[in-house]
N, C-alpha and C positions, 0 to 999 in steps of 0.2 A: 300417466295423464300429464298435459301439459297447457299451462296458461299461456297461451302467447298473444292473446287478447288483452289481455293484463300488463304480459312484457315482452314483445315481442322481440327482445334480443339474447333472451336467455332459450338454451337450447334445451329439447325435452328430456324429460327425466320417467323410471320406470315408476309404476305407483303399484299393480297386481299382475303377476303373471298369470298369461289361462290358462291353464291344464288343459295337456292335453292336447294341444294346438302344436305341435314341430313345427310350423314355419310362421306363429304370429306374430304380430309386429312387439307384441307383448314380450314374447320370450329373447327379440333381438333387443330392445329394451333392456332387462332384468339382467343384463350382461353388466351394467351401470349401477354400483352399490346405490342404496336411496332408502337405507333404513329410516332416516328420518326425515326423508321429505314427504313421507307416509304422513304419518301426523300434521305434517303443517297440511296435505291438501283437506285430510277430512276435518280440517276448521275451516274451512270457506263454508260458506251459505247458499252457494251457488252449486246448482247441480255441474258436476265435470264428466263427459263421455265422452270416450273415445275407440272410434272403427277403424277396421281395417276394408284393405280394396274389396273385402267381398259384401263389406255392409255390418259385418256381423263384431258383436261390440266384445270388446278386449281389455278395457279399464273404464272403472263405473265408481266413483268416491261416495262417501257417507251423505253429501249433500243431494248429490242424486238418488241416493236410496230413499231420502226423507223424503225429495218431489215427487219420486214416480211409484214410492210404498213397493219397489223389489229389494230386496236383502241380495249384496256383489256376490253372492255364490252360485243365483240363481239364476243370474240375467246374465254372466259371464260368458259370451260363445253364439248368445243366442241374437238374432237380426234386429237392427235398430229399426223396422217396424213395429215391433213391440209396444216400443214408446211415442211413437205415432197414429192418430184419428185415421182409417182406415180411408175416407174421405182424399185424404193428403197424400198417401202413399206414392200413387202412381205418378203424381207430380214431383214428389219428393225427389225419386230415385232420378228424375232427367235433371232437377236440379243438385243432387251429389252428382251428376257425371259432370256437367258443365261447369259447375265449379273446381272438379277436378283436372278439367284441361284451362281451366284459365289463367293467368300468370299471375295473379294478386296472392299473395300467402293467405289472408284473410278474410273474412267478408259479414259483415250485418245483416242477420235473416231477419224478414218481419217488415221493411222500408217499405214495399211496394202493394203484400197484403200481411193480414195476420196468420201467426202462428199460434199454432194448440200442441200442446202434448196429451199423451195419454196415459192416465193412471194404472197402475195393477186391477183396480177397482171397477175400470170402465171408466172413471169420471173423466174429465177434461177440461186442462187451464190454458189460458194464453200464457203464453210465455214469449219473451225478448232473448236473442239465439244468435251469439255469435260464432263462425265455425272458422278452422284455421286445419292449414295442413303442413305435412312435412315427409322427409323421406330417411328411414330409417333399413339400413340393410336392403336396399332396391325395392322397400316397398313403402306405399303409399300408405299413409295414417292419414284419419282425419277426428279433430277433436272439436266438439261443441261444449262451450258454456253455457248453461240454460238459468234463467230465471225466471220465478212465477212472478207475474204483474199485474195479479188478478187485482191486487189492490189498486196499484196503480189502474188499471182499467177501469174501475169501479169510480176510481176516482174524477178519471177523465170525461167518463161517462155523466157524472153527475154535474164537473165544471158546465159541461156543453148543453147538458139539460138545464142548469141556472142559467148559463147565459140566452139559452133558446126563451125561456121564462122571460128573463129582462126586457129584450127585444120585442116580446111579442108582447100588446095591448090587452092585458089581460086583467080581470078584477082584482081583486083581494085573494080571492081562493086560488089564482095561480100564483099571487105573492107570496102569499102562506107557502105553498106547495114549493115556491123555490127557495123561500128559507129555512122548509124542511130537509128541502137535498143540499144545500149547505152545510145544515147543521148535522146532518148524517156523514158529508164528505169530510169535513172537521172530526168527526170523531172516529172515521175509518183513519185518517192520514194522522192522527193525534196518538193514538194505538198502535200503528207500526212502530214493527222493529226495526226498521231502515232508518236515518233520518233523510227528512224531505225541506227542501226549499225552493219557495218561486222567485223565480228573478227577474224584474223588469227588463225593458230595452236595453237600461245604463248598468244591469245587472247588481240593482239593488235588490234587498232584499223584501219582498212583500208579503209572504206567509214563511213560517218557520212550526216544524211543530215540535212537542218538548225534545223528543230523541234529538234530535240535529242540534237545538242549542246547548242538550247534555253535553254531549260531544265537544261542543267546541268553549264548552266551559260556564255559559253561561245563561240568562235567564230571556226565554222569548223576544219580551218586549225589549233587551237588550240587545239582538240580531238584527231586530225589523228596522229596515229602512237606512241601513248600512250596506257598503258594497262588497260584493263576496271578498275581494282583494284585502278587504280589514282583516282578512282570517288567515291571514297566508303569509308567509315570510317572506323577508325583502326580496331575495333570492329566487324565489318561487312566483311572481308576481308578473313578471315578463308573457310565463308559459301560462298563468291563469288567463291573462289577458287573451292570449295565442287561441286555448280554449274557448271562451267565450266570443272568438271572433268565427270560431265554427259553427256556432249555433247561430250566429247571425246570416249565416251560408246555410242553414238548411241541414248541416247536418248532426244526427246522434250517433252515439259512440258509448262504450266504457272506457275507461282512463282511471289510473291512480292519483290521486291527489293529495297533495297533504297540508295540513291547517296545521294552526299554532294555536295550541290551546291558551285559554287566560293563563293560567301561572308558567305559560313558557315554551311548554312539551309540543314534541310531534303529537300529533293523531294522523295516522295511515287512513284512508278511506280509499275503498271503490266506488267510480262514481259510474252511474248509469244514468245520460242525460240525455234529455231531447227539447229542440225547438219548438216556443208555441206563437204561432201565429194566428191575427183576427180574420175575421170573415172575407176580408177584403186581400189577405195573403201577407199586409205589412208583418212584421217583426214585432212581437209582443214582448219575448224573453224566456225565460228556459226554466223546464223543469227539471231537478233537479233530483236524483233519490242516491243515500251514502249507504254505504255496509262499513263499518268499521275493524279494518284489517290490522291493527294496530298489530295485534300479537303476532302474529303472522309476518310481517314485518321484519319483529323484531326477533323471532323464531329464524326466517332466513340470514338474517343479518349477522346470529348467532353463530349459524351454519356454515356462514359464507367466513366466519372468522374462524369457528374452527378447522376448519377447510383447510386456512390462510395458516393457521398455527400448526396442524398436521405436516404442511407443505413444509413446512421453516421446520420442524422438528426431523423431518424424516432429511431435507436437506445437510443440514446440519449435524446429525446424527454421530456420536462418536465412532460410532461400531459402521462397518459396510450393510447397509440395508438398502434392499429392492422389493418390489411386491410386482409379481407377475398374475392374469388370468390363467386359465384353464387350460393355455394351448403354450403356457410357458409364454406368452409376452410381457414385454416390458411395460409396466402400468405407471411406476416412481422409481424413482434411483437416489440414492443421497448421494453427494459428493466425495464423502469415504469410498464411496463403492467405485467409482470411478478413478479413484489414487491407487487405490491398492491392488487394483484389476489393470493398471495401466492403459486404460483405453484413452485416452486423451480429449478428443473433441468429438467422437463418436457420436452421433445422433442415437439413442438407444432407444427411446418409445415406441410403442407399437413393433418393435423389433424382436424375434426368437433368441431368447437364452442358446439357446445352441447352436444360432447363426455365429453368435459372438465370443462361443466359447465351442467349437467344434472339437476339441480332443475331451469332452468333461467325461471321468471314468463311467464306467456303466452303472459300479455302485453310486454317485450321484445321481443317473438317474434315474433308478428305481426308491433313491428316497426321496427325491421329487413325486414319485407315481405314490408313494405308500401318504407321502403329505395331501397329495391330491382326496386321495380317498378316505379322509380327515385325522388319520396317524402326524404326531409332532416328530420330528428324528433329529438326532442331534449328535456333534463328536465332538471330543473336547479338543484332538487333534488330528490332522489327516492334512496328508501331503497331495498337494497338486503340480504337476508338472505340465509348463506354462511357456512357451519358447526357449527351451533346452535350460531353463529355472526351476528349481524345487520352491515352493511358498508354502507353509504350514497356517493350514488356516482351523480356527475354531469356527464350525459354524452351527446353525439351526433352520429347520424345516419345518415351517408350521401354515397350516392354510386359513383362511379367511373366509368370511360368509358374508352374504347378502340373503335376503330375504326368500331368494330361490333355493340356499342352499350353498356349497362351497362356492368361491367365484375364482379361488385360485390360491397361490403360494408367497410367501413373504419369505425369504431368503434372509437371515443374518449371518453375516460373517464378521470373525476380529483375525485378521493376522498375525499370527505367532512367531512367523519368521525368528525377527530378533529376540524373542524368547528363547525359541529353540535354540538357537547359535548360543544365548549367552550359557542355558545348558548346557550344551556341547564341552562350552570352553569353561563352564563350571567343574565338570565332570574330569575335564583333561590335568583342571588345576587339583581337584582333590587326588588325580591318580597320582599327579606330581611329590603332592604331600604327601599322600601315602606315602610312597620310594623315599624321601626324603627320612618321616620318621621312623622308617623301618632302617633305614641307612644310620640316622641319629643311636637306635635302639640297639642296632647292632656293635656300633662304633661303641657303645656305654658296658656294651658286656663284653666286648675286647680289653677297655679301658681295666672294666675291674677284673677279668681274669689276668689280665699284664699285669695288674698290683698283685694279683695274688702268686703269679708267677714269679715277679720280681723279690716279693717274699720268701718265697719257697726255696728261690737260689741262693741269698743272702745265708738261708737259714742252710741250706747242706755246703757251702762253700766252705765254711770253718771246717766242719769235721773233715768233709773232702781233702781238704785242706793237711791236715794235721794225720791222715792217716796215708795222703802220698810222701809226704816228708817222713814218716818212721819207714813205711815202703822201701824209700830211694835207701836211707839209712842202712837198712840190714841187707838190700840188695849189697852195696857198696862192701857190708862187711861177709859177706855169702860168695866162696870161690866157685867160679864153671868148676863146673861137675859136681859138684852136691846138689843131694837129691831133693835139699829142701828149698835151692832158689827156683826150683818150677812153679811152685806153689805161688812163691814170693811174686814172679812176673804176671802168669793171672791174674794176681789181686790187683797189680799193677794198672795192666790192659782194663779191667772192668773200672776201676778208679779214674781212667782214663774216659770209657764210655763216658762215665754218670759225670765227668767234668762236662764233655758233649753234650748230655743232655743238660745241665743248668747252665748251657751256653745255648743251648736253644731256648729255652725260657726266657734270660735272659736278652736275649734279641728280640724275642717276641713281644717283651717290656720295654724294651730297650734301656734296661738298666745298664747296659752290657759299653763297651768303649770303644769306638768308630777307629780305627786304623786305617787311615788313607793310605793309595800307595799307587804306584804307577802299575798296573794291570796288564798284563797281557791274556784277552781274553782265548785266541785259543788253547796256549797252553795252558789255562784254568780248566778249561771243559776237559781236556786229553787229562788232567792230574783228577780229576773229578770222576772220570770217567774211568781211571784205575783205581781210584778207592771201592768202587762197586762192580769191577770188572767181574771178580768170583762171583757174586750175585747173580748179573746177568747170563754167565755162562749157563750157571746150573739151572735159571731158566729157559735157555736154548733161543737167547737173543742174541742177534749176532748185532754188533756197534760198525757203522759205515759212516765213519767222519765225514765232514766237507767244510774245507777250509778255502774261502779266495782266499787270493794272495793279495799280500801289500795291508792287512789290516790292521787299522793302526793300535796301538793303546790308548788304555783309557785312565782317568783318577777314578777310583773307586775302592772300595770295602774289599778285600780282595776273600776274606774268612765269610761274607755277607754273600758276596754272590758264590764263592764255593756251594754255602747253604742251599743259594737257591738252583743254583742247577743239582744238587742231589736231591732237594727233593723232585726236578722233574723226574729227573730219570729213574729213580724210585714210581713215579709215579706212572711211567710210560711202562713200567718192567711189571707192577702190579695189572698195567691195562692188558698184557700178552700174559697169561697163566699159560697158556700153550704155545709159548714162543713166539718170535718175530722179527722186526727191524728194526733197529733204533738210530735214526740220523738226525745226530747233531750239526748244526750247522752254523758258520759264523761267515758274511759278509758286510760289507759299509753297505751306508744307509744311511736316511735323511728324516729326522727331526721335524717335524711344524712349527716356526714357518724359516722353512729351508738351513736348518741346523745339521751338517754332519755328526752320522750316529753310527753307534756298531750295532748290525742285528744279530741275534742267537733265537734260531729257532731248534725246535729241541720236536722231531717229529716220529709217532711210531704208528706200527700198524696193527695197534688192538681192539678193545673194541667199540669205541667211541664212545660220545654221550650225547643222551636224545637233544635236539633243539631248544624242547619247553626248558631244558635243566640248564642250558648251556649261561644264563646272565647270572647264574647264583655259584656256581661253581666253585668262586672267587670269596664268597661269602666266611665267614668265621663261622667254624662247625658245620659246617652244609660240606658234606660226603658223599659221593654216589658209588661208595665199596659196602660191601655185607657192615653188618653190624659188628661190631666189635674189630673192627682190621683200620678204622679210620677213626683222628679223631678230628676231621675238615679243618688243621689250622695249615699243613703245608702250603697250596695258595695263596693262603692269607698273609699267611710270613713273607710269601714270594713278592706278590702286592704290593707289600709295604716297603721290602728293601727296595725294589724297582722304582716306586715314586719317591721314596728318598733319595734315589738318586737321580732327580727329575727323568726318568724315562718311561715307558709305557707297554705294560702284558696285554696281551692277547690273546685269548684262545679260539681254534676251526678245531670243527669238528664234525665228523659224517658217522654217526652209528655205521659199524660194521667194517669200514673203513679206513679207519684210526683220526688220530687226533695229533694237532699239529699246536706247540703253545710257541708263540714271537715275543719275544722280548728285545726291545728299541732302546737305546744306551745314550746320551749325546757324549761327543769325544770330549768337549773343552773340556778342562779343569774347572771352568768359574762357574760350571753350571750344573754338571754331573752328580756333584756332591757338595754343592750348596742347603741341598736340604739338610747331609749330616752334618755342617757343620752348624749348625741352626737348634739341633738337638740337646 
């Protein structure tokens, strides 16, 4: 229902939808939240109805149920003759068509003759009948305000019978008689719940009854004979004027007005006024009757604020929010939602969510559809891909009501983008650590097996020691050909081993003493390569050197890297159990950043090692032979001498294919074994 009698520049709003009716103007209405413009219209006091183009009535408020004694569930749908004198009907209907082709929004029923309404009851009262129209969804609404003015009429009725009395030369018994209907019009308008007052020409005041000076604060005889303007604020005073220059024109009207009560305050009234004129047609001054809308007022005023705070809130919003109707349009947008969605100046209102997001996956919109049909759905993350951008957004789906029932969806989103990324690079920094303290953990049980190794040599070097000197001794004193230096040499050779072995320990601790020397790496590999020659034979590897030419020497450990090329090649001869090829190889090569180097790759054809294994390989303890054949420090030994001598291991490798290890040298002296001398 809509007052535009009242205000004519606010647009209508929905008050009850019909049941039942698919295309009344009701239901295009009820598209329009208006949970609480419900309550403010059923405080008016005025009846409100409103038809559609067929006649048949569509919204009907509390005020009108009080007037016309129907309850809104019953009178909903059914034809506004109902509430019409049967008398009036046929008139009625030519005057709804002619007012509906006329160009005026509005119009005052009642100027030219009287109006009646009719009861549930059969009864019937005059009523004053404003009607207004408008167009909603292509169809024609029309809305009346109706008030009983039985009193008023009663009233009027009674003035014009005193004055008929006055006039006429009549004895005592019509004096009597007119200060009877005086004293009866005095106490019908004294009794109203409207307030009333008459205003002369100059729009003083000349009757008042209690309600009206309630109203305006104060007591009767404190009203009378002041001018309405006393009651109005400075501000307001211009337009009072303006008003009462209408009724010197002849015409009546409703209009809002507002007084200034004695201690200050608004008081909101509706006024319904009319012109009274003498016999002769001059200007006499106006009647006046109030309804005190105060609450009401200050009910919309409320509305209209939180409206205003809604707007600023949902604009404002930290998080991206939108609220769409039913068909997915844009109804609000906050200003988040338009940063984080990159739409720039886009006009969005009234616009399809999936005009403006045309790639949105399917599963959004079936949690749109499941919101729809009043399910909340919600993800704490989920990726949208957005103009060849991933944006991780948190959002939620939850719908909304109006008094018809759902009216649509409210969309929050928070973007997680930068959340996600700093995950990301959270996750990348803990893998980092990790490798780190695995690397620190590893480094720490190297450290204490080196002490315990460097122990361990310390401790057999004596005796070693003292049982090669008696050794050499009695060799010395034991001529060739006795049967007993065979023995003696044996012991020798194994004396010799287990020096090897705490000379590997030893290096592994590096308790052991760097001997620099001018190097020539291939014939190390070829003198390396015959200390394990019987080895390889008997495992039916054949050795396919490859030396360029012109390679230079190097300073280096020359017992250090012996080391470590036997263990490759130990290690290439353990990878072929069933024979193969073993090529070593030595050419120049280049250092980072552009340092000459010697390279030795050391390559065979057994059986390689998987991918996953290949970064650990290098590791202390980590083996990929049976159990008990490996104890994982050759690598690690290799490793070590290698970056002692700033240069750089590498290992390729193809399961099935063999495995190729590079080992990177730099030539100068100042840099090759800077590290040992550092030791």
């Amino acid at each position: 229902m809509c007052d535009t009698a009242v205000n004519p520049d606010r647009p209508p709003q929905p008050f009850r939808r019909l049941p039942d009716r698919p295309s009344s103007g009701a239901e295009v209405l009820a598209r329009i939240p208006a949970d609480r413009l419900v309550d403010l219209l059923d405080i008016a006091e005025d009846g409100i109805v409103t038809v559609d183009a067929t006649h048949a009535i569509v919204l009907f408020n509390r005020g009108a149920a009080k007037l016309f004694g129907y309850d809104p569930g019953e009178i909903l749908g059914r034809p506004l003759d109902v509430l019409i004198p049967p008398r009036f009907r046929a008139a009625h209907a030519g005057q709804i068509a002619e007012f509906g082709r006329a160009p005026e929004p509005a119009r005052l029923m009642g100027e030219r003759r009287e109006v009646f309404g009719l009861r549930k009851d059969g009864t019937e009262f005059p009523a004053e009948v404003s009607i207004s129209k408008f167009g909603a969804g292509g169809e024609l609404l029309l809305t009346a305000i109706v008030r009983d003015v039985s009193e008023r009429k009663r009233y009027e009725a009674a003035t014009r019978e005193l004055g008929d009395l006055r006039t006429r030369d009549r004895l005592a018994d019509a004096e009597a008689a007119a200060r009877h209907s005086e004293t009866l019009f005095r106490r019908i308008v004294e009794t109203a719940h409207e307030g009333i007052w008459q205003l002369d020409a100059d729009a003083r005041v000349v009757f008042v009854n209690d309600r009206m000076a309630g109203l305006l604060g104060y007591r009767p005889d404190e009203v009378r004979g002041r001018q309405k303007w006393d009651f109005l604020f400075d501000e307001d005073r211009a337009a009072g004027r303006a008003l009462f220059d209408r009724r010197r024109a002849g015409v009546s009207e409703q209009a809002d007005v507002r007084f200034r009560h004695r201690d200050g305050r608004a008081v909101w009234t509706l006024m319904s006024a009319r012109p009274m004129t003498g016999e002769d047609g001059t200007f006499r001054g106006a009647l006046d009757m109030f309804t005190d809308v105060t609450e009401r007022r200050q009910a919309e005023a409320a509305l209209l604020a939180s409206e205003s705070r809604l707007r600023l809130f949902v604009d404002h919003a930290p998080a991206a929010l939108a609220m769409f109707d039913r068909d997915m349009r844009y109804l609000a947008v906050s200003r988040r939602w338009v940063t984080d969605y990159h739409l720039g100046d886009a006009e969005l209102i009234g616009r399809l969510y999936y005009d403006i997001f045309p790639g949105v996956p399917e599963q959004w919109k079936e949690a749109h559809r499941r919101a729809l049909a009043g399910e909340v759905v919600r993800a704490d993350q989920d990726a949208f891909e957005r103009n060849g951008n991933t944006q991780w957004l948190r959002w939620e789906a939850r719908p909304w009501h109006d008094p018809a029932g759902i009216g649509g969806v409210i969309l929050f989103a928070e973007d997680i983008t930068e959340v996600k990324r700093a995950e990301h690079s959270l996750r990348s920094r803990t893998e980092e650590l990790r490798a780190t303290t695995q690397q620190l953990w590893q480094a720490a049980k190297l450290a204490g097996v080196g002490e315990l190794a460097a122990s361990i040599a310390h401790e057999l070097n004596n005796p070693l020691g003292t049982v090669s000197l008696r050794v050499e001794r009695l060799l010395a004193k034991t001529p060739e050909g006795d049967p007993r230096r065979r023995p003696l040499e044996v012991i020798e050779q194994e004396v010799e081993r287990m020096a090897g072995l705490v000379g590997n320990l030893l290096q592994f601790s590096r308790a052991g003493r760097d001997q620099v020397s001018t190097v020539d790496v291939p014939e190390e590999v070829l003198k390396t390569v015959e200390l394990v020659g019987h080895h390889l034979r008997k495992r039916q590897i054949r050795v396919e050197p490859e030396f360029a030419p012109g390679v230079p020497h190097i300073h280096a450990d020359r017992q250090q890297l012996r080391q470590v090329f036997l263990n490759l090649f130990t290690n290439a001869a353990d990878a072929m159990p069933g024979g193969g090829r073993l090529a070593p190889r030595v050419r120049t090569g280049v250092l980072a950043p552009a340092r000459p180097a010697v390279v030795v790759e050391v390559a065979d054809t057994g059986t390689g090692i998987p991918p996953e294994l290949l970064a650990r390989v290098c590791e202390p303890f980590f083996t990929t032979k049976d159990e008990g054949k490996g104890t994982g420090l050759g690598l690690a030994i290799c490793r070590r001498i290698v970056q002692q001598h700033h240069g750089t291991l590498e290992v390729e490798s193809r399961p099935g294919r063999g495995t190729t290890i590079r080992i990177t040298l730099p030539i100068r002296p100042d840099t090759n074994v800077a590290g040992l001398h550092a030791e």
